[in-house]
N, CA, C and O of each residue as an XYZ file, in Angstrom:
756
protein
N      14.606     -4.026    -82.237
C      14.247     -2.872    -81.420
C      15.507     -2.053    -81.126
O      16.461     -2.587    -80.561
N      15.529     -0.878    -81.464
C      16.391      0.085    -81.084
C      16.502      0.406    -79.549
O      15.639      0.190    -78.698
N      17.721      0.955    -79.377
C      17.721      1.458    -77.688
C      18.282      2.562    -77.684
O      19.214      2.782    -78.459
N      17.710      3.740    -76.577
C      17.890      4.774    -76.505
C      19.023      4.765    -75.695
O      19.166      4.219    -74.600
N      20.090      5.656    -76.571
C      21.270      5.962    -75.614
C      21.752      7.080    -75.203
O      21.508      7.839    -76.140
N      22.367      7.770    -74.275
C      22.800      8.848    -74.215
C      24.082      9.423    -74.395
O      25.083      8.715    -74.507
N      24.135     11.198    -74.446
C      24.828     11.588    -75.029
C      25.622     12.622    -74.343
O      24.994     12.947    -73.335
N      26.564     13.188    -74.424
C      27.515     13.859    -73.716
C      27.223     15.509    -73.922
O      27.135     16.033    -75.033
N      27.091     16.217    -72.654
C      26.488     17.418    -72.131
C      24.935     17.762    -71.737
O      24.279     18.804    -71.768
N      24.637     16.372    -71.340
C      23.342     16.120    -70.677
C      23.360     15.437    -69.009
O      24.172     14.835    -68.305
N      22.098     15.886    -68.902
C      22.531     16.215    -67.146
C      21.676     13.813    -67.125
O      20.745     13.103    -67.505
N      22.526     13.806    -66.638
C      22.867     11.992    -66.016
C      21.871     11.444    -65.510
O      22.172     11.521    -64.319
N      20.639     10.811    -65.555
C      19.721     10.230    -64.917
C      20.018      9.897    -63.868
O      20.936      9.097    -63.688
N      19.109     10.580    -62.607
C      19.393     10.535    -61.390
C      18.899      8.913    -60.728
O      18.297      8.026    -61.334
N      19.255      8.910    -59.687
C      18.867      7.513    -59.220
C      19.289      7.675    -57.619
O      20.190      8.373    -57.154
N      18.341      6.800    -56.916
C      18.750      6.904    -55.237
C      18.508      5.109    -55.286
O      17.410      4.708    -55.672
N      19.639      4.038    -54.858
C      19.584      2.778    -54.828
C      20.242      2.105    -53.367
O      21.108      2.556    -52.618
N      19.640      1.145    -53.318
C      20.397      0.318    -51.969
C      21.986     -0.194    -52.805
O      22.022     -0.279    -54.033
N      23.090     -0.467    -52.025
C      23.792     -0.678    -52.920
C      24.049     -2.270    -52.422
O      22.975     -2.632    -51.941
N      24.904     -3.231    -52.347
C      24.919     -4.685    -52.095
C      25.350     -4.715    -50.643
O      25.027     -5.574    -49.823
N      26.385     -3.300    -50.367
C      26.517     -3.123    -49.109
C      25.383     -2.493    -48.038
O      25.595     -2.521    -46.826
N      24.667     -2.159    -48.375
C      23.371     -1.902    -47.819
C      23.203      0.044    -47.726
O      22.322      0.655    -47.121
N      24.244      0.581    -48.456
C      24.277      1.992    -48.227
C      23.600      2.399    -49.463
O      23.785      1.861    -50.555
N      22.344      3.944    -49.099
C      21.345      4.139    -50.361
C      22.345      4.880    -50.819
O      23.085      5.457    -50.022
N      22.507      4.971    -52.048
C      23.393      5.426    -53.233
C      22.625      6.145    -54.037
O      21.818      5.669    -54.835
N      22.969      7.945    -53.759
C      21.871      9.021    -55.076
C      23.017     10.025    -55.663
O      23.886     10.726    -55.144
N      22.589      9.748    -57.021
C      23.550      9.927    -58.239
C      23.920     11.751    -57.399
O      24.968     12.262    -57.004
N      22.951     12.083    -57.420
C      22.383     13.752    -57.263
C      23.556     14.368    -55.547
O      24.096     15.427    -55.228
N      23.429     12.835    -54.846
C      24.516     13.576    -54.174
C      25.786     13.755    -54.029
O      26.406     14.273    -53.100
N      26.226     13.180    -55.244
C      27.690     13.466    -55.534
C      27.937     14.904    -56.510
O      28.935     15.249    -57.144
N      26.783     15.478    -56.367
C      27.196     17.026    -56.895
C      28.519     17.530    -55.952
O      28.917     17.267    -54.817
N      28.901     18.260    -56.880
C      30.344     19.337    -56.362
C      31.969     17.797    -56.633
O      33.186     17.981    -56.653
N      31.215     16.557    -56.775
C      32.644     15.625    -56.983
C      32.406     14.936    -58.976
O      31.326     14.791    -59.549
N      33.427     14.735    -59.397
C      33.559     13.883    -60.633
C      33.034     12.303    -60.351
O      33.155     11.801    -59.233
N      32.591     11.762    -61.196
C      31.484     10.557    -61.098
C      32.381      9.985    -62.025
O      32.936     10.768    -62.796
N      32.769      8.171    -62.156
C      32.776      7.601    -63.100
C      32.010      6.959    -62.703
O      31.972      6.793    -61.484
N      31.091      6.334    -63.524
C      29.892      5.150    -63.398
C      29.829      4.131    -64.582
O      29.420      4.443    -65.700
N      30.336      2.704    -64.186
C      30.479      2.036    -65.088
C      29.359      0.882    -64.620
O      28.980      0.555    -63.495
N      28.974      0.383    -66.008
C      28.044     -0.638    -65.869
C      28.607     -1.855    -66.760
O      28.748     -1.715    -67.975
N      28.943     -3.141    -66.052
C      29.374     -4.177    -65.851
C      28.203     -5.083    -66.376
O      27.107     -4.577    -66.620
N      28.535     -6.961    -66.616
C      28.321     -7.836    -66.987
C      28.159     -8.432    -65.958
O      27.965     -7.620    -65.053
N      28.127     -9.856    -65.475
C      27.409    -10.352    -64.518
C      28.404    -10.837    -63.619
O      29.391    -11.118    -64.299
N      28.642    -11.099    -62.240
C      29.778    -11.487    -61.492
C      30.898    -12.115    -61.836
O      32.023    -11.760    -61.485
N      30.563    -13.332    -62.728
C      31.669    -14.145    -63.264
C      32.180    -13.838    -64.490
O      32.644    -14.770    -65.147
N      32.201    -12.499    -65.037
C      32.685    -12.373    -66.195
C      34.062    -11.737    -66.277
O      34.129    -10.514    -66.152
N      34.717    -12.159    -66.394
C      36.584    -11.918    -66.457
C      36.987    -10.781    -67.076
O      38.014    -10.207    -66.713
N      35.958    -10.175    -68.429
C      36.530     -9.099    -68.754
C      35.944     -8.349    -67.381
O      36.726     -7.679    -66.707
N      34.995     -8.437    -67.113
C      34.209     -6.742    -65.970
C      35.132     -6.995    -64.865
O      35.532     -6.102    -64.118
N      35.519     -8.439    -64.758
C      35.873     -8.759    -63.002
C      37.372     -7.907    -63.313
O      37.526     -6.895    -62.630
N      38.199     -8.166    -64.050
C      39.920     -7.774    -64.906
C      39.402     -5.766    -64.749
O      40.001     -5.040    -63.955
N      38.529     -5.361    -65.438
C      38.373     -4.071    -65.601
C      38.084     -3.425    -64.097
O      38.594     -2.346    -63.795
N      37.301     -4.097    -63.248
C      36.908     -3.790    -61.870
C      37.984     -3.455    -60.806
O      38.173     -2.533    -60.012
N      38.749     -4.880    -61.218
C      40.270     -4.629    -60.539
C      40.977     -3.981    -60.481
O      41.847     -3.809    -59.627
N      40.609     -3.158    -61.966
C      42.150     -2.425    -62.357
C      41.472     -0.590    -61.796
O      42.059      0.405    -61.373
N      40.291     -0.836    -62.030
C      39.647      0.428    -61.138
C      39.602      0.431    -59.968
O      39.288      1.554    -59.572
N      39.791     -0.418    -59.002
C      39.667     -0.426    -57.724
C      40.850      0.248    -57.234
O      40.965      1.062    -56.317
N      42.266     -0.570    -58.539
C      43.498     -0.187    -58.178
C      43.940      1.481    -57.897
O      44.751      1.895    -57.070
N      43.248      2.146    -58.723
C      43.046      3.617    -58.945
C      42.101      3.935    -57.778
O      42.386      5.045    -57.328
N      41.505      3.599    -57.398
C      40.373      4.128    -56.527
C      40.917      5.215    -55.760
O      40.346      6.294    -55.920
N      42.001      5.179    -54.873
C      42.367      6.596    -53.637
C      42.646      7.189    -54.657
O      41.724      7.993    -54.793
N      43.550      7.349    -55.725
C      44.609      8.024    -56.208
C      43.222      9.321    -56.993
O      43.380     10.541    -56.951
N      41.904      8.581    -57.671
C      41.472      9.326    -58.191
C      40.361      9.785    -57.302
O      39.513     10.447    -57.900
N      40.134      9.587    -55.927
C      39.470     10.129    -55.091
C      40.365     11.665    -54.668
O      39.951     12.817    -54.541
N      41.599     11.130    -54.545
C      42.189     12.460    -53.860
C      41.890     13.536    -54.718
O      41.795     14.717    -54.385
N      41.733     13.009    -55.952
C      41.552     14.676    -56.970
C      39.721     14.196    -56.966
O      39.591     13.317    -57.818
N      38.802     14.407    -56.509
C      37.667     14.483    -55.878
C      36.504     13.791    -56.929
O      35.378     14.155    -57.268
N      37.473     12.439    -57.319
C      36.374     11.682    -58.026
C      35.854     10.554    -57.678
O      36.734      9.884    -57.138
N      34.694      9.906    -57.718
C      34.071      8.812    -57.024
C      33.703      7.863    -58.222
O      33.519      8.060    -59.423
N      33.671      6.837    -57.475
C      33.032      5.649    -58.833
C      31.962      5.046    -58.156
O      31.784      5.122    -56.940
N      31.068      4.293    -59.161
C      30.366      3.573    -58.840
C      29.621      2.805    -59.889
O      29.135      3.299    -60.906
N      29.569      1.148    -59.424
C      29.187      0.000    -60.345
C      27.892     -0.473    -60.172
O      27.126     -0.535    -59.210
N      27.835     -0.824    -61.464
C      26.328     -1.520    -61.629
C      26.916     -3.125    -62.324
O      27.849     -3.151    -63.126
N      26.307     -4.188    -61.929
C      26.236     -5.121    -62.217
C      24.976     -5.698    -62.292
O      24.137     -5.237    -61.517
N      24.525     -6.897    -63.288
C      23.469     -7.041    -63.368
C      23.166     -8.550    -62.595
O      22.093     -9.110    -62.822
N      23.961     -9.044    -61.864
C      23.746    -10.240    -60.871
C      23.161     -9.479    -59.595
O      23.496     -8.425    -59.053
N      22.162    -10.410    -59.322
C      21.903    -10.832    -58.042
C      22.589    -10.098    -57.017
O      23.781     -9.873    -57.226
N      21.812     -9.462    -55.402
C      22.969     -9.014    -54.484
C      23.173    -10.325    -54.291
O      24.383    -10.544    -54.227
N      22.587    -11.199    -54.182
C      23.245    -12.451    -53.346
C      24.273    -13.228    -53.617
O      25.050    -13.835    -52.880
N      24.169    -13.117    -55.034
C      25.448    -13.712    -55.897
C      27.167    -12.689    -55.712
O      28.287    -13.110    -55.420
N      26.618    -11.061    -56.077
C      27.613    -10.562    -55.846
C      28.303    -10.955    -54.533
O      29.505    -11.222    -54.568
N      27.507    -11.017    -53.179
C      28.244    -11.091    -52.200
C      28.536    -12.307    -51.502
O      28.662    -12.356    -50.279
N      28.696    -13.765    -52.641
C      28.930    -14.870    -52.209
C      30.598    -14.749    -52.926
O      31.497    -15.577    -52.777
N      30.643    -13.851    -53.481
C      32.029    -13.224    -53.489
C      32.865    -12.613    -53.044
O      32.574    -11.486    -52.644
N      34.260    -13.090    -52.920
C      34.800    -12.282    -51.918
C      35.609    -11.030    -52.718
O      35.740     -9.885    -52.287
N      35.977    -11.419    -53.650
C      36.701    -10.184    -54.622
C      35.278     -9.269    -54.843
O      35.875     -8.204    -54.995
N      33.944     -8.913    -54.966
C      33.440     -8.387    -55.168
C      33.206     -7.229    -53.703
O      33.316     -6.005    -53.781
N      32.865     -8.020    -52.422
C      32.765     -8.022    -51.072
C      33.848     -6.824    -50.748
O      33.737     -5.861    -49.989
N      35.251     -7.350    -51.848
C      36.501     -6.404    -50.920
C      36.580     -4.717    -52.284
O      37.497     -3.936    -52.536
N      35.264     -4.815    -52.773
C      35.241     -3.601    -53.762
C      35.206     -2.006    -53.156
O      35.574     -0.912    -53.584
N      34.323     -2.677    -51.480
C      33.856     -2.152    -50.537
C      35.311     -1.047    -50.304
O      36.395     -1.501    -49.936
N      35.108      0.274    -50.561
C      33.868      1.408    -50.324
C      33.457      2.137    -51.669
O      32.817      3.182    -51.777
N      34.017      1.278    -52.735
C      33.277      1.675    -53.995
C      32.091      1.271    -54.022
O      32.036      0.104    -53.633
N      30.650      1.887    -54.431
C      29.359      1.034    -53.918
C      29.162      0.329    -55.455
O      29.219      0.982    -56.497
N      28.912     -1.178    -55.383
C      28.392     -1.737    -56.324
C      26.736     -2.190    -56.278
O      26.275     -2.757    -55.288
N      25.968     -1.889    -57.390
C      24.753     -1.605    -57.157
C      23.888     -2.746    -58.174
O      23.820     -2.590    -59.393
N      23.356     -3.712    -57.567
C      23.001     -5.005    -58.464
C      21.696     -4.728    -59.058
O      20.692     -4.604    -58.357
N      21.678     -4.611    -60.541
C      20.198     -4.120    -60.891
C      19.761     -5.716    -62.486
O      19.798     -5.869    -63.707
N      19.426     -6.420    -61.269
C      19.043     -7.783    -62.487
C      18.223     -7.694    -63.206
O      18.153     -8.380    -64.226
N      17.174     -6.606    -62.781
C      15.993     -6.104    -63.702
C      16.438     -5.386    -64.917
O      15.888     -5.490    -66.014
N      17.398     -4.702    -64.670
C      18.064     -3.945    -65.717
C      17.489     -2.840    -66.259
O      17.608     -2.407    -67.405
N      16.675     -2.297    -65.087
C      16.298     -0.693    -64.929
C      16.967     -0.188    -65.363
O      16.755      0.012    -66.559
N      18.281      0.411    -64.757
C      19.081      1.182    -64.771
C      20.139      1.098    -65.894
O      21.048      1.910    -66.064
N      19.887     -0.007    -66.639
C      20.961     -0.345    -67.420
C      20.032      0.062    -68.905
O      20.295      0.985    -69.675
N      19.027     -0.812    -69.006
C      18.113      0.360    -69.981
C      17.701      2.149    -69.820
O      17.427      2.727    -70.872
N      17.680      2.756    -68.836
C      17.844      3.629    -68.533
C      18.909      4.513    -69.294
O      18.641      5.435    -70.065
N      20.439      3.970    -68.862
C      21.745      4.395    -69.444
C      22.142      4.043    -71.215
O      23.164      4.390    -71.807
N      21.010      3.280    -71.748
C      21.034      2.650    -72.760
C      22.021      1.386    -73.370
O      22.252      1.088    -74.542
N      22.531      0.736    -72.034
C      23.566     -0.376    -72.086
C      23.077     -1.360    -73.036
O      22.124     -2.015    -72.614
N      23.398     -1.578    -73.971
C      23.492     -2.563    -75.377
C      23.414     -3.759    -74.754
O      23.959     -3.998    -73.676
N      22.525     -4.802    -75.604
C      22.890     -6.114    -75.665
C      23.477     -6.568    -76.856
O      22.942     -6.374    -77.947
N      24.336     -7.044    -76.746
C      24.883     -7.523    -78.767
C      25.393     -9.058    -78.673
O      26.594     -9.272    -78.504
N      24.587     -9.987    -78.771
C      25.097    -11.881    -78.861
C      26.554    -11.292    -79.904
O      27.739    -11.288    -79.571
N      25.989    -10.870    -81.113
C      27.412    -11.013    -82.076
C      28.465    -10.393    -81.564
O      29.551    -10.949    -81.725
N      28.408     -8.707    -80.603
C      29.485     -8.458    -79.706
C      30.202     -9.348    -78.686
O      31.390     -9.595    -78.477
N      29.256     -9.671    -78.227
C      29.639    -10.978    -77.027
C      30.237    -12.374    -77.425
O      31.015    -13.052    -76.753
N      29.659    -12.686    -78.779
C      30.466    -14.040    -79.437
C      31.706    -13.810    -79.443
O      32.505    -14.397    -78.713
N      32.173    -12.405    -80.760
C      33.496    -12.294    -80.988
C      34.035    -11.700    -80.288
O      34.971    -11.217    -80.925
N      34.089    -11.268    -78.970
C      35.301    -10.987    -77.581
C      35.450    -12.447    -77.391
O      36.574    -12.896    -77.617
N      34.267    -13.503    -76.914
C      34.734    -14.316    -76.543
C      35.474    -15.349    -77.490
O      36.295    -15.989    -76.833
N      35.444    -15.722    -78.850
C      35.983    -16.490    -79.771
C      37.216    -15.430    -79.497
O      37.815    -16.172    -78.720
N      37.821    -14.570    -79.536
C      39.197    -13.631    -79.937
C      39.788    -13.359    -79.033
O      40.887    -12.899    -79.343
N      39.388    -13.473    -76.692
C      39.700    -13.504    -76.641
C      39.948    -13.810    -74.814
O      40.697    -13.343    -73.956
N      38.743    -14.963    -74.851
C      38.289    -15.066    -73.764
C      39.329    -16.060    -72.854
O      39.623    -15.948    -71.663
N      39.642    -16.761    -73.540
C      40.408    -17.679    -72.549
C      41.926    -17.037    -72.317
O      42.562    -17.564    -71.404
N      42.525    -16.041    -72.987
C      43.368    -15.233    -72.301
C      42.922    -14.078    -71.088
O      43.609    -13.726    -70.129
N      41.477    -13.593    -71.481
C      41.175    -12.706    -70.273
C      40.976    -13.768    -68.926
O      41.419    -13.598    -67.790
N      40.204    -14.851    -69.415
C      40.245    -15.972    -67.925
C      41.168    -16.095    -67.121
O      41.243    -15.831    -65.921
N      42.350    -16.787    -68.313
C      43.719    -17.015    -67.850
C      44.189    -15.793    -66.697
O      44.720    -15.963    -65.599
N      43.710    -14.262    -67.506
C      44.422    -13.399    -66.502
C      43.572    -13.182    -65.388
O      44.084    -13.031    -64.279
N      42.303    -13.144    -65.537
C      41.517    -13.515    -64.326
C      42.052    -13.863    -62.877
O      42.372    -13.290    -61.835
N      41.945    -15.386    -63.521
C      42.484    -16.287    -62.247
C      43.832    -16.416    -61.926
O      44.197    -16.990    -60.900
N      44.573    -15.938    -62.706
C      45.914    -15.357    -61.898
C      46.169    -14.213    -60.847
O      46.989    -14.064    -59.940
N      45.202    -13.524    -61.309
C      44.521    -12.183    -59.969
C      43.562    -12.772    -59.200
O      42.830    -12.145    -58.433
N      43.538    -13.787    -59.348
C      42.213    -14.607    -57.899
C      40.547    -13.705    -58.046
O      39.695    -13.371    -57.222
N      40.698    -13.555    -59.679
C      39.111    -13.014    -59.627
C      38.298    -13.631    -60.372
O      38.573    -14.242    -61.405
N      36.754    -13.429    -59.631
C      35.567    -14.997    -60.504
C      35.563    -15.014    -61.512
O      35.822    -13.985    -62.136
N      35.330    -15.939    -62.011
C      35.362    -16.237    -63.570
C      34.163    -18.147    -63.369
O      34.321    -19.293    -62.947
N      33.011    -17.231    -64.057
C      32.143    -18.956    -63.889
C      30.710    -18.377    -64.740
O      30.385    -17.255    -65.127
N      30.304    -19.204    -64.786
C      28.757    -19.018    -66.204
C      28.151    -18.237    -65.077
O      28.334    -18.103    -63.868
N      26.965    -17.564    -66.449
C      26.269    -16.970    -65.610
C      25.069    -18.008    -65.168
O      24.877    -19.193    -65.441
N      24.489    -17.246    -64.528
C      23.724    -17.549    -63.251
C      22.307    -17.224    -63.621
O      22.028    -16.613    -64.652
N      21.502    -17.609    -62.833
C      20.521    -16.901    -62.229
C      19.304    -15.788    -63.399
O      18.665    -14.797    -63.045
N      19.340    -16.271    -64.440
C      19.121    -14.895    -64.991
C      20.068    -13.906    -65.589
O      19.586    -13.026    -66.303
N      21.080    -13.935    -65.427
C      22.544    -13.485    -66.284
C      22.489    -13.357    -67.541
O      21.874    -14.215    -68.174
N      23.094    -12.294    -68.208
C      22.924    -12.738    -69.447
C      24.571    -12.093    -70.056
O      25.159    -11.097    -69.635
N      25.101    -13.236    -71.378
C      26.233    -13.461    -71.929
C      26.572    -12.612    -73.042
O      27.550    -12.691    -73.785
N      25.261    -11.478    -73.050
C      24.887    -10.566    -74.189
C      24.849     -9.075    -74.233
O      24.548     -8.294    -75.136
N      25.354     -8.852    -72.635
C      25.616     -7.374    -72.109
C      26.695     -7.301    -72.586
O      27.600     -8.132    -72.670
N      26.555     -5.587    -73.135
C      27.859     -5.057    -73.251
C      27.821     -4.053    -72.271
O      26.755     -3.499    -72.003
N      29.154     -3.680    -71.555
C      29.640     -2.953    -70.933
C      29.422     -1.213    -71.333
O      29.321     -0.857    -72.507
N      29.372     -0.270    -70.221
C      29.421      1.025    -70.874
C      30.089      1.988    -69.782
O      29.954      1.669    -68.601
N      30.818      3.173    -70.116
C      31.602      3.772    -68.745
C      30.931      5.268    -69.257
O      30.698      5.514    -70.440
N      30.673      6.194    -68.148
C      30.076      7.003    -68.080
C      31.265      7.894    -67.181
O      31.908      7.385    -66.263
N      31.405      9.184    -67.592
C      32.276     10.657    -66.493
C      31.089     11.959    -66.347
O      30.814     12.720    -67.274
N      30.516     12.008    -65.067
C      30.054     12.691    -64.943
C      30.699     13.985    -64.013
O      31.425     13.903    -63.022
N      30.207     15.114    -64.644
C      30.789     16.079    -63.706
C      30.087     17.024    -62.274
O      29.076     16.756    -61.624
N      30.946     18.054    -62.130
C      30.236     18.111    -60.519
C      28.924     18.768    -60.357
O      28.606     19.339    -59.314
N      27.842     18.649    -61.839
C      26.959     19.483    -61.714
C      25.730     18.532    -62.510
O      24.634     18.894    -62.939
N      26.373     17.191    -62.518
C      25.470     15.645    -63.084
C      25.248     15.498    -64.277
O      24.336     14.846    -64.785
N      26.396     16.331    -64.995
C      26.193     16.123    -66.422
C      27.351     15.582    -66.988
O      28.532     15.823    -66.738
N      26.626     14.499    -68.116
C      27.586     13.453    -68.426
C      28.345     14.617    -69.929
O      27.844     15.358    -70.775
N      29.940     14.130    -69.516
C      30.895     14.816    -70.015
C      31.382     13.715    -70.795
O      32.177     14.311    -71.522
N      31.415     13.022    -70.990
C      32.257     11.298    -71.687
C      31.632     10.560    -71.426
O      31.121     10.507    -70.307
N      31.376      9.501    -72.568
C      30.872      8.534    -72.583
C      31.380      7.208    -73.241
O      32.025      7.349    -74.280
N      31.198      6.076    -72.823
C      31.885      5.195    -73.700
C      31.276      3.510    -74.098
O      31.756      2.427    -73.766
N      30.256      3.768    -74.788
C      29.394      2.703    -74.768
C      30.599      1.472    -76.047
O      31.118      1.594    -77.156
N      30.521      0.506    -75.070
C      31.635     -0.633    -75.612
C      31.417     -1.425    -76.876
O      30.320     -1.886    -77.192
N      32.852     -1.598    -77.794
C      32.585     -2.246    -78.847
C      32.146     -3.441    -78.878
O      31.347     -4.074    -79.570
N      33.246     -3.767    -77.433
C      33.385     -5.459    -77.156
C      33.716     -5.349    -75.788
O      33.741     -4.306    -75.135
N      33.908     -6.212    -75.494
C      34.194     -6.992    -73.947
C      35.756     -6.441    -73.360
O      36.183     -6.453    -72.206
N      36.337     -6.017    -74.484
C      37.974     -5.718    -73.832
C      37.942     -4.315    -74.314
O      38.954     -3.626    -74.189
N      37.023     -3.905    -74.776
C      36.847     -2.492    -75.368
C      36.339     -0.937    -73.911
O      35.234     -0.510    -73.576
N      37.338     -0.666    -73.586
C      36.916      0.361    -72.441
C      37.585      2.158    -72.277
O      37.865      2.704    -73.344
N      37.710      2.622    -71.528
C      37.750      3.974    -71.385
C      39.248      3.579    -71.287
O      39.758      2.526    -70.906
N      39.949      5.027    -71.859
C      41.222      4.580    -71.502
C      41.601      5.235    -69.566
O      40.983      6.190    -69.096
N      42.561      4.549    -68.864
C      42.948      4.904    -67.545
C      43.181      6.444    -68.038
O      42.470      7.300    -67.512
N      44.169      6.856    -69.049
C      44.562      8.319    -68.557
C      43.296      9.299    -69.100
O      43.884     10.320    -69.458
N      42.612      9.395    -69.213
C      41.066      9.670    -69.646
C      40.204      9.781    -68.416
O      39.297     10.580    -68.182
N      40.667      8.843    -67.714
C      40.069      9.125    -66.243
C      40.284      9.636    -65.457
O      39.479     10.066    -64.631
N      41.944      9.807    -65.458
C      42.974     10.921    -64.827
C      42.412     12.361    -64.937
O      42.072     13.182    -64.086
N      42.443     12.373    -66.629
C      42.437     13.947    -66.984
C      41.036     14.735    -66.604
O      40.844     15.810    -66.036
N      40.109     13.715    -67.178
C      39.091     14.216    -66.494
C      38.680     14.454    -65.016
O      37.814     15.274    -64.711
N      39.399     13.635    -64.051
C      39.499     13.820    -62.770
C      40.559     15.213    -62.553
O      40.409     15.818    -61.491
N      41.234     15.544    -63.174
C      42.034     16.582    -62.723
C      41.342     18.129    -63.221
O      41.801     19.260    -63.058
N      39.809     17.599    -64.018
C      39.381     18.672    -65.439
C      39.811     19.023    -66.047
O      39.790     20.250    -65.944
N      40.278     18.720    -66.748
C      40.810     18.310    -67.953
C      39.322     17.629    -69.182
O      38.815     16.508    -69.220
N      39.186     18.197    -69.564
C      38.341     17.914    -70.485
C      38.453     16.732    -71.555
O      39.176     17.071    -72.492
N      37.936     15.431    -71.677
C      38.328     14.603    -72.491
C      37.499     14.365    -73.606
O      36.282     14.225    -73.480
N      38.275     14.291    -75.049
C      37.908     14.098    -76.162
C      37.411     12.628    -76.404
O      37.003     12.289    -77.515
């Protein structure tokens, strides 16, 4: 079965959601600010938890030039927030959709053979760096699945997706200065 994905200079499927922190989250009212919206793998996965981190790290710097983020993960709220690295993501809203509405929606891929070869090539170094940053790393759970691929989305201040970046693999993502430029408008190729 094929999956419908989307494409860049189309206006972003809107959405109004509870987020894990309990605040409703609508795509539509971040008109007039830059959107990155990335959709993540399941709590314990080292590449999303490693990529999460390193966006959080950016978080003021690319707010001050008037851009917002916001995550989708496909665990459980309950799971996300038996975490404390997830817990301290807080005031980025992370938005748990296990049904995977929203993730079929955005057309987020499942690929076992994507997901094998990140992890045969290069999982126990992303762990390693994981848990040297004190972030989860543990099977999935609950309904989880080991077969999501990741996808990062830049929307602009009028809800139309400008960049897109549906993932090769697990270590495969947007580059940081890509997020810059487009936060500054700067238009990215």
């Amino acid at each position: 079965m094929s999956r419908a994905t989307l494409d860049i200079n189309v206006q972003a499927p809107d959405f109004s959601l509870v987020d894990i922190f309990g605040r409703t989250i609508t795509l539509s009212d971040y008109r007039g600010k830059r959107v990155f919206l990335g959709f993540f793998r399941h709590a314990g996965c080292p590449f999303c938890n490693l990529r999460v981190h390193a966006l959080q790290k950016q978080h003021e710097a690319l707010r001050e030039l008037n851009m917002e983020m916001i995550f989708f993960f496909e665990s459980k709220k309950r799971l996300l927030l038996t975490s404390t690295f997830h817990k301290e993501v807080n005031p980025i809203p992370i938005i748990s959709d296990p049904e995977k509405v929203w993730y079929d929606t955005y057309g987020i891929e499942t690929s076992g053979a994507k997901s094998a070869k990140s992890h045969l090539t290069s999982f126990i170094q992303q762990a390693i760096k994981a848990k040297l940053n004190k972030l989860p790393v543990h099977p999935m759970k609950e309904g989880e699945s080991i077969s999501t691929i990741p996808a990062e989305f830049l929307i602009d201040e009028e809800g139309v997706i400008r960049n897109l970046h549906y993932c090769n693999g697990l270590t495969d993502r947007m580059k940081m200065d890509h997020l810059y430029q487009f936060a500054r408008k700067r238009e990215v190729a």
